[in-house]
C-alpha positions in Angstrom: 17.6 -8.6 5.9 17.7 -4.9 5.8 17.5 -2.8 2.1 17.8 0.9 1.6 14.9 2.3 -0.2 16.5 5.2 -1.7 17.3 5.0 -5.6 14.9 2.6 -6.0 11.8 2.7 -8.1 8.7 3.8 -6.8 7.7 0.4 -7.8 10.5 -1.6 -6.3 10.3 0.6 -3.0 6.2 -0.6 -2.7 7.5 -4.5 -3.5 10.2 -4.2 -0.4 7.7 -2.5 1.9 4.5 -4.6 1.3 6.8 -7.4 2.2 8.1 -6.2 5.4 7.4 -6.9 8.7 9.8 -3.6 10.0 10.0 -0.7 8.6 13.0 1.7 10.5 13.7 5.0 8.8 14.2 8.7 10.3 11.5 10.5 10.6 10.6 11.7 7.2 8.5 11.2 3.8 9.9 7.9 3.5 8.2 6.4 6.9 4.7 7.3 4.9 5.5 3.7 3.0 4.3 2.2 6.4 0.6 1.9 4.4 1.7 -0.4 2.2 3.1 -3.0 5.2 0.7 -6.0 6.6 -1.5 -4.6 9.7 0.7 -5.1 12.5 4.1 -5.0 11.1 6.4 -2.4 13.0 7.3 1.0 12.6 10.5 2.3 14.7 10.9 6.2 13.8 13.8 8.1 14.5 14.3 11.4 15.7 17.6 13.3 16.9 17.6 14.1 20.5 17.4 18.2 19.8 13.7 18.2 18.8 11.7 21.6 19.0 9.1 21.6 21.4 6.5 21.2 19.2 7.1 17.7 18.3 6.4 14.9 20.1 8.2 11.7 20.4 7.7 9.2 23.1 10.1 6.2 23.6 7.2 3.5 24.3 5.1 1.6 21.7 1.9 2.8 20.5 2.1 5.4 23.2 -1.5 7.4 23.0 0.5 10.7 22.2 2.6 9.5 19.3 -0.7 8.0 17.6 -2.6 11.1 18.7 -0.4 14.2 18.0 2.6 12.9 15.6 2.3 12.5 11.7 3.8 8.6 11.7 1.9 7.9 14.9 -0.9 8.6 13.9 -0.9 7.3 9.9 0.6 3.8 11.7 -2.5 3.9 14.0 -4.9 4.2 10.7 -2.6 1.5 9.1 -3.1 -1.1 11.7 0.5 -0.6 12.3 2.4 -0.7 15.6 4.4 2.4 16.0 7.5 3.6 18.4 9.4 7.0 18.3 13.2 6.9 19.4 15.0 10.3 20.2 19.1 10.4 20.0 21.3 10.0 22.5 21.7 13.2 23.8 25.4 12.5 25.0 26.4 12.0 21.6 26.5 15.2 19.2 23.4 16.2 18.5 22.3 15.8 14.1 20.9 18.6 12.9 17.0 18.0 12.6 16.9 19.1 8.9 20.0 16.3 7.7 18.2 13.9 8.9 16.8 11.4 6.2 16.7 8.0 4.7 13.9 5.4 5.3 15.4 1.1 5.7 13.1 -2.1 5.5 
């Protein structure tokens, strides 16, 4: 069962992360929850497919360069978390990187 964690309390947010076993949000502040999940829960971040070069985002699980070089990859590798980074479809219009938002458990 999926919940949005936006207009929730702080509080309420922690209960519904701590609890989950997958946490799938944009990439964004709300992906830093991923320290309250159990060590080895899941973290799938999502990124549009118009990235600037400087960010990195590969499509594999626990890929050595998202843990190394991205800010959830590398907070999930501390956590004990698994971690994978999905670009866009690039055949689809492309989202602006800066609407991009909301974080789901």
């Amino acid at each position: 069962q999926g919940a949005h964690l936006e207009g929730r309390s702080l509080l309420e947010q922690f209960r519904l992360v701590s609890q989950a076993q997958i946490l799938l949000g944009a990439h964004g502040a709300g992906l830093a929850w991923l320290v309250a999940m159990r060590q080895g829960s899941a973290v799938l971040e999502a990124m549009p497919s118009d990235l600037p070069g400087y960010i990195i985002c590969i499509d594999s699980w626990d890929n050595i360069r998202n843990l190394r070089d991205s800010i959830y990859g590398g907070l999930a590798l501390r956590a004990g978390q698994h971690h994978i980074c999905l670009k866009g479809n690039a055949t689809r219009p492309a989202i602006s990187y800066a609407k991009i938002g909301r974080a789901h458990v």
